[in-house]
Structures are given as C-alpha cells and as structure tokens.
gemmi code that builds the backbone of each chain (N, CA, C; Angstrom):
import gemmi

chains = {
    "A": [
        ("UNK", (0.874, -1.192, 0.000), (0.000, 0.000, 0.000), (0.901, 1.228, 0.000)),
        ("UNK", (0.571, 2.349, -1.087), (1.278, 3.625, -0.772), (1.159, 4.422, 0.690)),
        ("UNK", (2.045, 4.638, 1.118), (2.081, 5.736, 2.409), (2.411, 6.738, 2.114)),
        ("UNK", (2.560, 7.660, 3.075), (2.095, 9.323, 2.802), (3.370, 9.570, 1.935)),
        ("UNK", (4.433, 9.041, 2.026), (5.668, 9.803, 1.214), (5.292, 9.553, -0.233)),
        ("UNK", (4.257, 8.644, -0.221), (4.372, 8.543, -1.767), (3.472, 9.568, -2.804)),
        ("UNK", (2.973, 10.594, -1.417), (1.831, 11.236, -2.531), (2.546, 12.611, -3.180)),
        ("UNK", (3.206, 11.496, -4.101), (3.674, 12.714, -5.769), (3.196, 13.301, -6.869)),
        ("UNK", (1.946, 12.737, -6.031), (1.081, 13.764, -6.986), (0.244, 15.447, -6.446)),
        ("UNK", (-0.228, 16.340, -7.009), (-0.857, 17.009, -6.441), (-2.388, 16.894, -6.180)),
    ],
    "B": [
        ("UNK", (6.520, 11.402, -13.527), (5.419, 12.431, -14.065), (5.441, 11.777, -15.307)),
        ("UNK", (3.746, 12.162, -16.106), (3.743, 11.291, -17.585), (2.891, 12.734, -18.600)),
        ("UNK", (2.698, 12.466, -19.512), (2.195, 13.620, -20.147), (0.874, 13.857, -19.719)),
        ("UNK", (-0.230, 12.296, -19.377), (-0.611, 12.870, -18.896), (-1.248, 13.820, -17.761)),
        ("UNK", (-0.484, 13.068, -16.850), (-0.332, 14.065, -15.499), (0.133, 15.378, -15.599)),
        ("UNK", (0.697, 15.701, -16.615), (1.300, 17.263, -16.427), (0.005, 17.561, -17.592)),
        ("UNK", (-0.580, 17.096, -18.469), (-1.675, 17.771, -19.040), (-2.589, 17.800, -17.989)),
        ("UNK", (-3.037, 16.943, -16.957), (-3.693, 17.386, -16.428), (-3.685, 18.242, -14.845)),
        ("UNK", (-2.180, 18.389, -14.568), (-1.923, 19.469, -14.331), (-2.036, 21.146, -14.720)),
        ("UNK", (-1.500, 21.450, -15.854), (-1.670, 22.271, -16.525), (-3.096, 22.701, -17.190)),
        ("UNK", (-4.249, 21.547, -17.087), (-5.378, 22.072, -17.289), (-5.945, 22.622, -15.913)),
        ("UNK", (-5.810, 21.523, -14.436), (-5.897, 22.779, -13.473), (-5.663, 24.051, -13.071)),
        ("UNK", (-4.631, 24.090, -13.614), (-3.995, 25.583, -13.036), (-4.673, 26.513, -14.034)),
        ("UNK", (-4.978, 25.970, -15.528), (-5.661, 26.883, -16.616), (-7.130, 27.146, -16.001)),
        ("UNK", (-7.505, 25.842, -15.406), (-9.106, 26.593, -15.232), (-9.001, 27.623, -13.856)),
        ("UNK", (-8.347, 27.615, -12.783), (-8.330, 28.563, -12.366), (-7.679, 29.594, -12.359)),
        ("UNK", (-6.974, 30.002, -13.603), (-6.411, 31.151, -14.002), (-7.510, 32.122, -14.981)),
        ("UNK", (-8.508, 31.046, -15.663), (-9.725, 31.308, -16.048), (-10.358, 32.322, -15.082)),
        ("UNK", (-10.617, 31.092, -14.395), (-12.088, 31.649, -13.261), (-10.974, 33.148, -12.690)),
        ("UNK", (-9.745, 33.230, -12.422), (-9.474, 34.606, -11.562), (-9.367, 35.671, -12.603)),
        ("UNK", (-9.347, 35.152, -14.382), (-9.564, 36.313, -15.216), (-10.790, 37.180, -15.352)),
        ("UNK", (-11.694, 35.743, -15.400), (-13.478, 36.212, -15.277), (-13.241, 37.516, -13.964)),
        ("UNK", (-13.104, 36.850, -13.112), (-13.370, 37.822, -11.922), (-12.610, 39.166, -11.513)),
        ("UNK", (-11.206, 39.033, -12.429), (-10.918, 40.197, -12.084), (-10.957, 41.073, -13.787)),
        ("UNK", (-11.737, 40.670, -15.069), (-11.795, 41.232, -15.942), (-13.233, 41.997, -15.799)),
        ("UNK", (-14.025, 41.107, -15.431), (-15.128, 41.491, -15.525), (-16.193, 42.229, -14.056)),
        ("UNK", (-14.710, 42.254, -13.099), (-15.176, 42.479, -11.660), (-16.194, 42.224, -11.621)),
        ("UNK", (-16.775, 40.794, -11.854), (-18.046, 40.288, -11.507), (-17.421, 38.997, -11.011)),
        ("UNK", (-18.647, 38.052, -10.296), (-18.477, 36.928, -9.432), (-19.571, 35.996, -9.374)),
        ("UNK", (-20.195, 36.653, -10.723), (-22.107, 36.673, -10.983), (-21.967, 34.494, -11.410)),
        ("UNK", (-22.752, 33.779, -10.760), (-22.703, 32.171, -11.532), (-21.961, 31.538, -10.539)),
        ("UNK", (-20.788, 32.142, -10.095), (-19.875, 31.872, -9.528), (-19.725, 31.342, -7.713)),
        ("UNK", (-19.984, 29.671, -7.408), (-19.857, 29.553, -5.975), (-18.742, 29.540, -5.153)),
        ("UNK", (-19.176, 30.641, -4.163), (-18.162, 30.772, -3.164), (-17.988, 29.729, -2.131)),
        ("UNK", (-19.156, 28.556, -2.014), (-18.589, 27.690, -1.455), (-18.153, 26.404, -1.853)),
        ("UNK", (-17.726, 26.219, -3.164), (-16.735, 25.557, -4.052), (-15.557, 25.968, -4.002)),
        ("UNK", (-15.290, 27.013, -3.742), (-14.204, 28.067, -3.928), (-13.582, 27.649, -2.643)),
        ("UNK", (-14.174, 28.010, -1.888), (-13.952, 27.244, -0.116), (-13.843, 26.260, 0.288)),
        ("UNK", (-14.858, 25.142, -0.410), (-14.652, 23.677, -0.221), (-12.952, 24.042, -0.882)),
        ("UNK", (-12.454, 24.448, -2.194), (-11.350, 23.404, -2.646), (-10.125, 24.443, -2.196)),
        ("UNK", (-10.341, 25.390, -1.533), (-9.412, 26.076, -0.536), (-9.150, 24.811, 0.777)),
        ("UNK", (-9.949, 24.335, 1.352), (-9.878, 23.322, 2.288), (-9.257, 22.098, 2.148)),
        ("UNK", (-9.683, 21.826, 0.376), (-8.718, 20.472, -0.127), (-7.165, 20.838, -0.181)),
        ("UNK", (-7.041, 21.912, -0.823), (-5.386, 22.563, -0.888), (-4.691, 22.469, 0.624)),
        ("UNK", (-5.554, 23.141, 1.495), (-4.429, 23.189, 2.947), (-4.892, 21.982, 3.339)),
        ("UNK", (-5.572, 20.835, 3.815), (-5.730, 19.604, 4.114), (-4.500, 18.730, 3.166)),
        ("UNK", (-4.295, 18.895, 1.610), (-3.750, 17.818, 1.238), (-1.959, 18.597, 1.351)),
        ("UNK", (-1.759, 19.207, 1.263), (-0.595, 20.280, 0.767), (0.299, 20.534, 2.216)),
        ("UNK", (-0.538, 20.005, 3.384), (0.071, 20.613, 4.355), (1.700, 19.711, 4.669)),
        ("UNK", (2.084, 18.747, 3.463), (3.438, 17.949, 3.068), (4.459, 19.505, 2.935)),
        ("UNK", (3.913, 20.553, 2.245), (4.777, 21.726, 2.222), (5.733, 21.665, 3.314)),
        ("UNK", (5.380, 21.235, 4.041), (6.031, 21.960, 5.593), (7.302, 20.789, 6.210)),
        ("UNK", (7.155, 19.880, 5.443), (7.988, 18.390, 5.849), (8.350, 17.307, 4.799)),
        ("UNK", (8.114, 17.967, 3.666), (8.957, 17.245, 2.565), (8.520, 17.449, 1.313)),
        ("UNK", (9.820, 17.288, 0.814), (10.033, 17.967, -0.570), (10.238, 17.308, -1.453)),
        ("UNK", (8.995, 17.223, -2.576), (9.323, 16.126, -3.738), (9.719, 16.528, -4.940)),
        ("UNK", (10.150, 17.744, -4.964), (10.337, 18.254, -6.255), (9.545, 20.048, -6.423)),
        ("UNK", (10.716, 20.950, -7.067), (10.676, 22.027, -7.421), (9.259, 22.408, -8.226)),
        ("UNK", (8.731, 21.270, -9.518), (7.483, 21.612, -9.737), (6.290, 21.526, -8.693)),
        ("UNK", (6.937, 20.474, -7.626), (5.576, 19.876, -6.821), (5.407, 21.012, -6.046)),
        ("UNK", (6.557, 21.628, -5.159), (6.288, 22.694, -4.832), (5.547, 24.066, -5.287)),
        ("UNK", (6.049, 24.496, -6.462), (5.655, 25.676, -6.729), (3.775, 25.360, -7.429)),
        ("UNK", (3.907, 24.175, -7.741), (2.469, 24.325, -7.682), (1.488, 24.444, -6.942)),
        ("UNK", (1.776, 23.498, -5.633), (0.513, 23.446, -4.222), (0.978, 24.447, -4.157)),
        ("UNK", (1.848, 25.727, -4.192), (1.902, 26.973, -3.740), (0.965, 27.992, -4.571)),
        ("UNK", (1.210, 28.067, -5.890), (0.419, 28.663, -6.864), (-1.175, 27.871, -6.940)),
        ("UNK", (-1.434, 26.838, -6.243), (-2.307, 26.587, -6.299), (-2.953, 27.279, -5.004)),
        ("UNK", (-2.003, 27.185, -4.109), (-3.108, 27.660, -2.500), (-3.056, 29.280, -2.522)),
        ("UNK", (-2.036, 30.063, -3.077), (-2.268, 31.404, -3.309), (-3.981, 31.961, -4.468)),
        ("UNK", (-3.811, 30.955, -5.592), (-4.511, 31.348, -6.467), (-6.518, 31.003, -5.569)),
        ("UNK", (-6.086, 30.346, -5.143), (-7.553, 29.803, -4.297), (-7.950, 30.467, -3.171)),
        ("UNK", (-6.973, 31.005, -2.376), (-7.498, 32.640, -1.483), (-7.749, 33.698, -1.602)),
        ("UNK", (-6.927, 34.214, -3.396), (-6.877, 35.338, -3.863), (-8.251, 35.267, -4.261)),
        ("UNK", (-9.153, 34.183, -4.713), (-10.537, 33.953, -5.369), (-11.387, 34.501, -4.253)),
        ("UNK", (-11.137, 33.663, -3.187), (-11.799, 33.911, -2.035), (-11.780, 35.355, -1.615)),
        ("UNK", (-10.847, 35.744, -1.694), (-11.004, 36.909, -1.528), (-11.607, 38.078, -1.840)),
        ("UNK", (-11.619, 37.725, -3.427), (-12.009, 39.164, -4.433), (-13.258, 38.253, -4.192)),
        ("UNK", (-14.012, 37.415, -3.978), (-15.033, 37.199, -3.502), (-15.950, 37.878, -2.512)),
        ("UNK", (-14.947, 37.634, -1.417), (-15.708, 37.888, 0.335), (-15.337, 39.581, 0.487)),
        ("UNK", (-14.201, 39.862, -0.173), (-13.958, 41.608, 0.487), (-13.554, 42.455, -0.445)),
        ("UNK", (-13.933, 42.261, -2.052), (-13.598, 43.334, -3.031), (-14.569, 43.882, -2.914)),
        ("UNK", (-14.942, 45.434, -2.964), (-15.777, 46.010, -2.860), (-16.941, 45.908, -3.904)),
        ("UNK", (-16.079, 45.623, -5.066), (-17.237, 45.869, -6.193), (-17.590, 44.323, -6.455)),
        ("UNK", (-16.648, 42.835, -6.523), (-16.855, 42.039, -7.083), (-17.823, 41.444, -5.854)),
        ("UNK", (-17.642, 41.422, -4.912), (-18.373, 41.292, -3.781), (-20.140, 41.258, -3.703)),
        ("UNK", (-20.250, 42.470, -3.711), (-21.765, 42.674, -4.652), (-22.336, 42.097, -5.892)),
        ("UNK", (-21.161, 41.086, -6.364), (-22.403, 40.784, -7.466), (-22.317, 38.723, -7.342)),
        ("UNK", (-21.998, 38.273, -6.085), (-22.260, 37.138, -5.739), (-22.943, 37.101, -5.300)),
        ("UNK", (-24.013, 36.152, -5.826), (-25.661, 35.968, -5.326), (-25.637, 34.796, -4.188)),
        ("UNK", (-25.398, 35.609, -2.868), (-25.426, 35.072, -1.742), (-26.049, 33.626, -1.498)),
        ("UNK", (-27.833, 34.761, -2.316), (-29.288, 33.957, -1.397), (-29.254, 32.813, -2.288)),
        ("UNK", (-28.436, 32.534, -3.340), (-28.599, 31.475, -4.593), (-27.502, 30.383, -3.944)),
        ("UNK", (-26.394, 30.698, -3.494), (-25.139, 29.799, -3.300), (-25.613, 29.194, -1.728)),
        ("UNK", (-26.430, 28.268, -1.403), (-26.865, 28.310, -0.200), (-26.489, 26.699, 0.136)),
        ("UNK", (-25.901, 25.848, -0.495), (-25.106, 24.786, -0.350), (-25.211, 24.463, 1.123)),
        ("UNK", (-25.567, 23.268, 1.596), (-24.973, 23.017, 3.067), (-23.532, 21.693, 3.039)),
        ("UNK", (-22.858, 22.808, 2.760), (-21.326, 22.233, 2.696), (-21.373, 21.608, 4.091)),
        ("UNK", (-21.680, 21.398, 5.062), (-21.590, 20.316, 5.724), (-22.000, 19.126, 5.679)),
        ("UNK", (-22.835, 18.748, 4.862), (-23.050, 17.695, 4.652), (-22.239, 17.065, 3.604)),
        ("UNK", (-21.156, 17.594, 2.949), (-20.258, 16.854, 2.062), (-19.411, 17.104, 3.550)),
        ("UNK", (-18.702, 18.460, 3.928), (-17.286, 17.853, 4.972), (-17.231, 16.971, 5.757)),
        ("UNK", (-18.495, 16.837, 6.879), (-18.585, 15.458, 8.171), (-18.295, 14.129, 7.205)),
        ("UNK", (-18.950, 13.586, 6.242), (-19.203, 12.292, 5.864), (-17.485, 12.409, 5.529)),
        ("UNK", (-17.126, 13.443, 4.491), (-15.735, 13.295, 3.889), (-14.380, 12.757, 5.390)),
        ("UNK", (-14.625, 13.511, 6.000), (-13.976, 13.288, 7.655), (-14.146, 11.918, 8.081)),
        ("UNK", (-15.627, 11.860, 8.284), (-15.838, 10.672, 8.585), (-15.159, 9.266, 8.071)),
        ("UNK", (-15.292, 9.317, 6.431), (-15.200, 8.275, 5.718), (-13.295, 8.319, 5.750)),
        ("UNK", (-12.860, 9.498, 5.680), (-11.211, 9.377, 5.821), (-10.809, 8.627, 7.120)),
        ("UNK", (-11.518, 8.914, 8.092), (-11.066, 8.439, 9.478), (-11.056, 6.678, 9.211)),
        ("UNK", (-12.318, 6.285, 8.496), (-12.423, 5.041, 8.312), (-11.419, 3.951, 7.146)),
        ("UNK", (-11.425, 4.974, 6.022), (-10.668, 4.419, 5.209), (-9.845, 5.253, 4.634)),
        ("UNK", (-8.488, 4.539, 5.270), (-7.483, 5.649, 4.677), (-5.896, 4.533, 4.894)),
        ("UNK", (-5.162, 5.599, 4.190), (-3.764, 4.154, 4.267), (-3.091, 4.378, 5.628)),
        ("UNK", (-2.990, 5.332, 6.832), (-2.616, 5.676, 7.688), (-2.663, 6.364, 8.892)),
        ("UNK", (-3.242, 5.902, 9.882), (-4.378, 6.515, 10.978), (-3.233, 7.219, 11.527)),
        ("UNK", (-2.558, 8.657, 10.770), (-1.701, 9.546, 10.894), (-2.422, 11.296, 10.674)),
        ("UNK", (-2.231, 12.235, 11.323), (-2.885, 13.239, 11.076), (-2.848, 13.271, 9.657)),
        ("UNK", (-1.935, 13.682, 8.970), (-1.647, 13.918, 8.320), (-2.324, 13.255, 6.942)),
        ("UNK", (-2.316, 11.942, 7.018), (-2.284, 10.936, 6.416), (-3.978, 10.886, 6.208)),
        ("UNK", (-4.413, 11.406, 7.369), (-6.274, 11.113, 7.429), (-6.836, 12.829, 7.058)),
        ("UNK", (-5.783, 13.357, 7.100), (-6.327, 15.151, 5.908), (-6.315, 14.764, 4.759)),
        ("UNK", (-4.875, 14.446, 4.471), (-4.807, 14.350, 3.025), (-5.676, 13.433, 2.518)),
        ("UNK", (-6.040, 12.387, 3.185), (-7.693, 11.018, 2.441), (-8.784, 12.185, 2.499)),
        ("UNK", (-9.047, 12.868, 3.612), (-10.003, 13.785, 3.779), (-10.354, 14.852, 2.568)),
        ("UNK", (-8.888, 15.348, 2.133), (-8.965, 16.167, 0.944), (-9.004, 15.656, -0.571)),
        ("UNK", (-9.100, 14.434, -0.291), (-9.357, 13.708, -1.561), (-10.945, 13.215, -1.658)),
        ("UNK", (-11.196, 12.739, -0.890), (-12.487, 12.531, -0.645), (-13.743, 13.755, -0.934)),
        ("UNK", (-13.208, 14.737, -0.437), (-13.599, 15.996, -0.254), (-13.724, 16.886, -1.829)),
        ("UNK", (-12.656, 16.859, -2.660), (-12.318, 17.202, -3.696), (-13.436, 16.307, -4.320)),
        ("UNK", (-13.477, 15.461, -4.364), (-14.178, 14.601, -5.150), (-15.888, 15.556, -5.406)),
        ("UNK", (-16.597, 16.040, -4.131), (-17.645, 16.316, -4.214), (-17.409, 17.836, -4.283)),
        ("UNK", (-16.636, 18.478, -4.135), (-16.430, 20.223, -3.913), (-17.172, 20.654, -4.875)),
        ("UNK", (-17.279, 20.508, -6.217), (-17.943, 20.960, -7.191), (-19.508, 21.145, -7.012)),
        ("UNK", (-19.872, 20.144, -6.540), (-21.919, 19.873, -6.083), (-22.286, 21.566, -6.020)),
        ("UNK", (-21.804, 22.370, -4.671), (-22.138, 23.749, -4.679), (-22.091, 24.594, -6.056)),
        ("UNK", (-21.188, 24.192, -6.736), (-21.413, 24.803, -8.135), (-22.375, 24.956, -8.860)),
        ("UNK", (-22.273, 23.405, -9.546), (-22.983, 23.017, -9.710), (-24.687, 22.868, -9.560)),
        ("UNK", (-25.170, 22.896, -9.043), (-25.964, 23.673, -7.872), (-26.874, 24.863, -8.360)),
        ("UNK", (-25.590, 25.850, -7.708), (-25.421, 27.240, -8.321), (-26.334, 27.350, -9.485)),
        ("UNK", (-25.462, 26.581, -10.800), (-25.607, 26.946, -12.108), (-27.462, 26.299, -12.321)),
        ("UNK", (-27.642, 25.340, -11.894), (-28.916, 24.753, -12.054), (-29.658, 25.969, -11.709)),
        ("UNK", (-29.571, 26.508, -10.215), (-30.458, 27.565, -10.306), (-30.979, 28.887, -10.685)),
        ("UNK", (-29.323, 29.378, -11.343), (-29.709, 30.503, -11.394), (-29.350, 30.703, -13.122)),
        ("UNK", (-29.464, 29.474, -13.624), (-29.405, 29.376, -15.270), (-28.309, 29.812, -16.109)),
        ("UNK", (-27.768, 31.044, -15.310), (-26.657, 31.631, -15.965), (-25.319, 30.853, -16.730)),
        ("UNK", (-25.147, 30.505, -17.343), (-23.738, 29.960, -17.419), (-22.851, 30.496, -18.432)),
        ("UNK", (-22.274, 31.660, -17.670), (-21.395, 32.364, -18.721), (-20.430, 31.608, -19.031)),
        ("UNK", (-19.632, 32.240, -20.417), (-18.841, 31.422, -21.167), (-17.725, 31.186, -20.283)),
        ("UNK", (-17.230, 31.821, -19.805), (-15.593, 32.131, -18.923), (-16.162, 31.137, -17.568)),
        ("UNK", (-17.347, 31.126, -17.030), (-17.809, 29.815, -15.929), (-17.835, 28.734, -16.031)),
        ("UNK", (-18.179, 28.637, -17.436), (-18.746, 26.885, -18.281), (-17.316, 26.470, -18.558)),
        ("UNK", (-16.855, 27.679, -18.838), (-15.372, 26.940, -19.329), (-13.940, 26.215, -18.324)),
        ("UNK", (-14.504, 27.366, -16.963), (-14.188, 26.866, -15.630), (-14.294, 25.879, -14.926)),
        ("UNK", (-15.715, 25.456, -15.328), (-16.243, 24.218, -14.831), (-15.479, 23.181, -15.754)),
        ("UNK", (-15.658, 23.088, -17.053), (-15.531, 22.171, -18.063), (-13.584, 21.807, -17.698)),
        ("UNK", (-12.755, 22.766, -17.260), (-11.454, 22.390, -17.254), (-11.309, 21.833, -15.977)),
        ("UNK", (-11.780, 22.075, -14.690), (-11.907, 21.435, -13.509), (-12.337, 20.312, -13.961)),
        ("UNK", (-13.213, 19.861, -14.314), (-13.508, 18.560, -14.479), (-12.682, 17.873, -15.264)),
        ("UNK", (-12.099, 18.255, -16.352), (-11.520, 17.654, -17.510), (-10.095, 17.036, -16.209)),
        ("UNK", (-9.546, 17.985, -16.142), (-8.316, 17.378, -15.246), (-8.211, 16.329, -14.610)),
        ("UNK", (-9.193, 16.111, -13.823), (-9.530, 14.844, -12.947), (-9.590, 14.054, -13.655)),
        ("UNK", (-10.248, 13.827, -15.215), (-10.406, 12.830, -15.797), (-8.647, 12.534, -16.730)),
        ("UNK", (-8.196, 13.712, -16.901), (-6.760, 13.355, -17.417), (-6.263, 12.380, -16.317)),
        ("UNK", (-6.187, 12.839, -15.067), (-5.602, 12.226, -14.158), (-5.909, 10.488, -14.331)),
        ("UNK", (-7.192, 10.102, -14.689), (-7.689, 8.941, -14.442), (-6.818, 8.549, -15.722)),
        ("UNK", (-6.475, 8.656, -16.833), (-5.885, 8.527, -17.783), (-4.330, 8.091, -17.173)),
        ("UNK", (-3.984, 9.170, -16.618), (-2.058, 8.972, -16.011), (-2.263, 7.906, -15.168)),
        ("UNK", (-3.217, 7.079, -13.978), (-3.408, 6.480, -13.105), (-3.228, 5.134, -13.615)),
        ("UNK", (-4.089, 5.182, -14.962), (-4.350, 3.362, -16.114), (-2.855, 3.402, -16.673)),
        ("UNK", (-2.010, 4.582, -17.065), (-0.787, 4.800, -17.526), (0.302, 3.904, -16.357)),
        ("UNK", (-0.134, 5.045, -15.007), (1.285, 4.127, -13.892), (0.473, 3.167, -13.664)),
        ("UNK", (-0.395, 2.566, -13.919), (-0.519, 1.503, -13.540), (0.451, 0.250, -14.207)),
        ("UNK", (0.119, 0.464, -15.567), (1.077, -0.300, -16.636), (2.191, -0.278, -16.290)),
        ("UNK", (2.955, 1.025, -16.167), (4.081, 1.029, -16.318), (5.018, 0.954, -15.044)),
        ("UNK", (4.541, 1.002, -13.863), (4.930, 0.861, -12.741), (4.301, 0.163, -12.142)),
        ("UNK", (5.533, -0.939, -11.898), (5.062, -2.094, -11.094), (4.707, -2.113, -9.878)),
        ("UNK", (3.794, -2.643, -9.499), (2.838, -2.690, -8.424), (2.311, -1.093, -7.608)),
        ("UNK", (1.908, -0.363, -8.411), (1.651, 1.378, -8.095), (-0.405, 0.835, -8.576)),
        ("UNK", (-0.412, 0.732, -6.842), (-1.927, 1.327, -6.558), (-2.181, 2.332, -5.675)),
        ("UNK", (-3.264, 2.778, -6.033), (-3.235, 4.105, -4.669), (-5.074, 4.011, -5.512)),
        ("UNK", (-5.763, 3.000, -4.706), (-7.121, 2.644, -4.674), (-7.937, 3.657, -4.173)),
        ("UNK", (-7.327, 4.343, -3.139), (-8.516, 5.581, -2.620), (-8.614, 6.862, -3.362)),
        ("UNK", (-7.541, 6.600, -4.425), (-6.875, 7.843, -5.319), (-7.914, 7.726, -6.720)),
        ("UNK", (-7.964, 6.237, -6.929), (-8.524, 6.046, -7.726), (-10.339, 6.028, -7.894)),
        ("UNK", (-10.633, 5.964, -7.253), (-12.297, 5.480, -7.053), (-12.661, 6.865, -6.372)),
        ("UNK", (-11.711, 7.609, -5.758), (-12.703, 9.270, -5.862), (-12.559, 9.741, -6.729)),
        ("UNK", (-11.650, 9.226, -7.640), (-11.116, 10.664, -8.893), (-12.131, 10.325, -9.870)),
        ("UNK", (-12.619, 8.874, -9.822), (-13.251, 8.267, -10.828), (-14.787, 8.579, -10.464)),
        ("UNK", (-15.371, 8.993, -9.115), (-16.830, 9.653, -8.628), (-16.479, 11.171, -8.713)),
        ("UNK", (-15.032, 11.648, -8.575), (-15.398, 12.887, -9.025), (-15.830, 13.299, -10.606)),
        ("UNK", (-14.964, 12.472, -11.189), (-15.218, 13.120, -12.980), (-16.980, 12.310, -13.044)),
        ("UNK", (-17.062, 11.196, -12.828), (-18.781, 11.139, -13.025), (-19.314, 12.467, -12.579)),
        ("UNK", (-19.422, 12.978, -11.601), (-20.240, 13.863, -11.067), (-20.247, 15.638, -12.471)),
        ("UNK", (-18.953, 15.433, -12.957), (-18.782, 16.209, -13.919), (-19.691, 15.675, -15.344)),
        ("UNK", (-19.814, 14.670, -15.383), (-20.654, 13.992, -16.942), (-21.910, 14.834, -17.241)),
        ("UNK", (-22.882, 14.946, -16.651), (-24.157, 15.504, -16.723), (-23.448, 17.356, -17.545)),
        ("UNK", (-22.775, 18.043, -16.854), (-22.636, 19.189, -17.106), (-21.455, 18.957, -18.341)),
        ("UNK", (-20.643, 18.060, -18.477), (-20.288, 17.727, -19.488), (-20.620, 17.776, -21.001)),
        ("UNK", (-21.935, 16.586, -20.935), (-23.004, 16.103, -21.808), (-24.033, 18.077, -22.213)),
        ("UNK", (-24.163, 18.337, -21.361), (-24.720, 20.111, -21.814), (-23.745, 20.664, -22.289)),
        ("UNK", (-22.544, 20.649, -21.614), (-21.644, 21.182, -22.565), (-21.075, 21.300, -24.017)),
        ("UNK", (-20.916, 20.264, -23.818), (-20.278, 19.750, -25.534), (-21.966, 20.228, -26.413)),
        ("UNK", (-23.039, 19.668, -25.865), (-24.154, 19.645, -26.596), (-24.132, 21.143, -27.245)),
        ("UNK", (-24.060, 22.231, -26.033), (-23.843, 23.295, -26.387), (-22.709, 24.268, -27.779)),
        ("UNK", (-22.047, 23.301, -27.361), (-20.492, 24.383, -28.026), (-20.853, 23.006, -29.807)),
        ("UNK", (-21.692, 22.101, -29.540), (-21.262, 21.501, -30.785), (-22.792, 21.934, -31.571)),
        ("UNK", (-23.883, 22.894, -31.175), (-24.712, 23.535, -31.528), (-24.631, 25.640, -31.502)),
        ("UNK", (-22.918, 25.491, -31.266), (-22.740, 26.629, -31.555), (-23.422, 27.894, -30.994)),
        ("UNK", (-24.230, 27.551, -29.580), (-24.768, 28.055, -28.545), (-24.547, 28.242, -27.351)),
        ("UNK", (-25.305, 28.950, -26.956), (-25.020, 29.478, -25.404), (-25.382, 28.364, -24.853)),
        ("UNK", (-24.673, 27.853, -23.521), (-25.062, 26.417, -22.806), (-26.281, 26.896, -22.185)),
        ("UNK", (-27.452, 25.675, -22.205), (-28.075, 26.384, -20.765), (-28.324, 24.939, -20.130)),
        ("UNK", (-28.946, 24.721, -19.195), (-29.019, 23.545, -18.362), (-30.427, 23.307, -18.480)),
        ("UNK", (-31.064, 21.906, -18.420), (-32.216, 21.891, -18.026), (-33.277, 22.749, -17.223)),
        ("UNK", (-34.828, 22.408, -16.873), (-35.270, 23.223, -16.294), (-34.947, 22.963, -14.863)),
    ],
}
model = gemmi.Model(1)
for chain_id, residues in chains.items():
    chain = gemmi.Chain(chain_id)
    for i, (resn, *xyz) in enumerate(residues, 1):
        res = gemmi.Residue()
        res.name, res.seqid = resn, gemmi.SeqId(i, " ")
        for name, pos in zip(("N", "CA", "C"), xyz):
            atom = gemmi.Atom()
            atom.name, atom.element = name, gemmi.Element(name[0])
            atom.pos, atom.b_iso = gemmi.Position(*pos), 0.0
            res.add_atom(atom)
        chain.add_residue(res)
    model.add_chain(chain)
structure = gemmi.Structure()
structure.add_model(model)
structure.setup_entities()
C-alpha cells in the first residue's frame, strides 16, 4: 500500500 | 510524471487562471460559488500541508503553492472586493457544505492508508475534492446563468480529474505494483459527477450556442 511519502502527486 | 499528469496538471492551473480572469476582468463573481471556492481552498491546505515536511520536487512545490495562493486570492475578491463582492448571489449559493465535509472526515477516518494526522487530511482532501464541485454546480442549475468564462471553468476542472484517471491506467502499466485505490475510485466519482454538465456542454459548443441547463 502507498504511504504518505508517496503522494507525488498534487 | 507522464504527459498525462502534467496535461492534467496544466489544465488545473488553466481553469483557475480562467475563473481569476473572469473575476478580475469582468469584476463580476455573478454564476460563480463561493462555497466551491472554499470547499477546494480546504482540499489545498488539508492535502498540501506535506509543504512543511517534505520535498518532492521544485514543480511539486511551486504548484501546491500557486495553487493555494490562487484559491485565497478567489476567495477573496469574492468575500472583500468592494465591487466584485456585490455581485455574488449570496441567497442562490446556499449549499450546506456540511453535509459533504462530516461524511468526507468521517469516511477518511475510516478508510485511509494511515491513521496519521496527516495521512487522514490528506484522504479527507481527496475525498472531499471529489464532491467540492456539487455547490457549483448547484449554483448553475439555479440561477441558469452559465457564462462562457464559468462553463469553461467548470468544463477544465472537471476535464483534469479525468486526465488524471488517464495517467493512473498509464502508472498503472508502467509501474510495477503502483496502486493508490482511494486515489482512484474518488477521482473516478469525481469526474462522473462532472458527466451531466459535461453532456450540456459539448451539446452546447457543438450547436454553436449558449449552454443552458435543463429546467
């Protein structure tokens, strides 16, 4: 599952 | 980043460079909901608040920045320009934005990848984003208006989300094992919620007319 560092998006 | 994530980047930032031309060309605010404007002021500092503790990159930055400046400055020439102020139809924009924020809260608290503050804003502001538009929307049903520079506001807000769903089927392919399921299934109820005003749209511009909406 993605975790927070992964949100590369806007 | 893939093309089309930065197209649908670049169509966000276009529709609200739109909507702040409308408003400061025409110092009007007339069609226009202020509590859309507010709902997605709330998504920006809920999801963005990463500004403060990590850094993914020079574009990532300067955009949640140009994005959270450009979304107060709205608010603003909204709530305290003297002239544009007066011509937002208060008694029309009457939305009970609480009933999208509690459930959005709610449902983040429940499903989210990380029972972390942080972690349960940013689900919150996704969740949230998803429905921000409804007050618009809304709006436009009632008070018929849909100027060109609004429709076109609306039409690029929506479009983006759906680019996005495009870059999402993209990393999916191309990057191995890249899900982000809660990312996906709001972005995919937000652009539905855009179809209806969509479907008037195009109907409109491909009859070479002024949009108008049902009765």
């Amino acid at each position: 599952t993605s975790t927070s560092e992964d949100h590369d998006e806007l | 980043m893939n093309i089309f994530r930065l197209a649908g980047d670049m169509t966000h930032l276009l529709s609200i460079i739109v909507l702040l031309l409308k408003i400061q060309a025409t110092k009007s605010c007339a069609g226009v909901s202020l509590k859309t404007q507010e709902l997605y002021a709330v998504v920006f500092v809920t999801r963005y608040l990463d500004l403060f503790y990590s850094f993914i990159s020079l574009y990532n930055t300067v955009m949640k920045i140009i994005f959270l400046l450009t979304a107060f400055t709205i608010i603003w020439y909204m709530r305290k320009h003297k002239v544009v102020c007066q011509t937002y139809d208060k008694e029309q924009d009457t939305f009970r934005v609480l009933f999208l924020i509690v459930p959005c809260f709610v449902l983040a608290l429940l499903v989210n990848h990380e029972m972390s503050v942080t972690e349960v804003l940013w689900t919150f502001s996704i969740y949230l984003e998803a429905v921000a538009i409804l007050p618009q929307l809304v709006l436009l049903q009632r008070t018929k208006n849909v100027d060109n520079l609004t429709g076109n506001y609306i039409f690029m807000l929506g479009s983006y989300r759906a680019l996005y769903l495009v870059n999402w089927v993209y990393r999916y392919f191309t990057e191995l094992g890249y899900r982000q399921w809660i990312v996906w299934v709001s972005g995919t109820v937000q652009t539905c919620v855009y179809l209806d005003f969509f479907y008037y749209y195009v109907q409109a511009w491909r009859n070479n007319e002024r949009m108008k909406l049902p009765g």
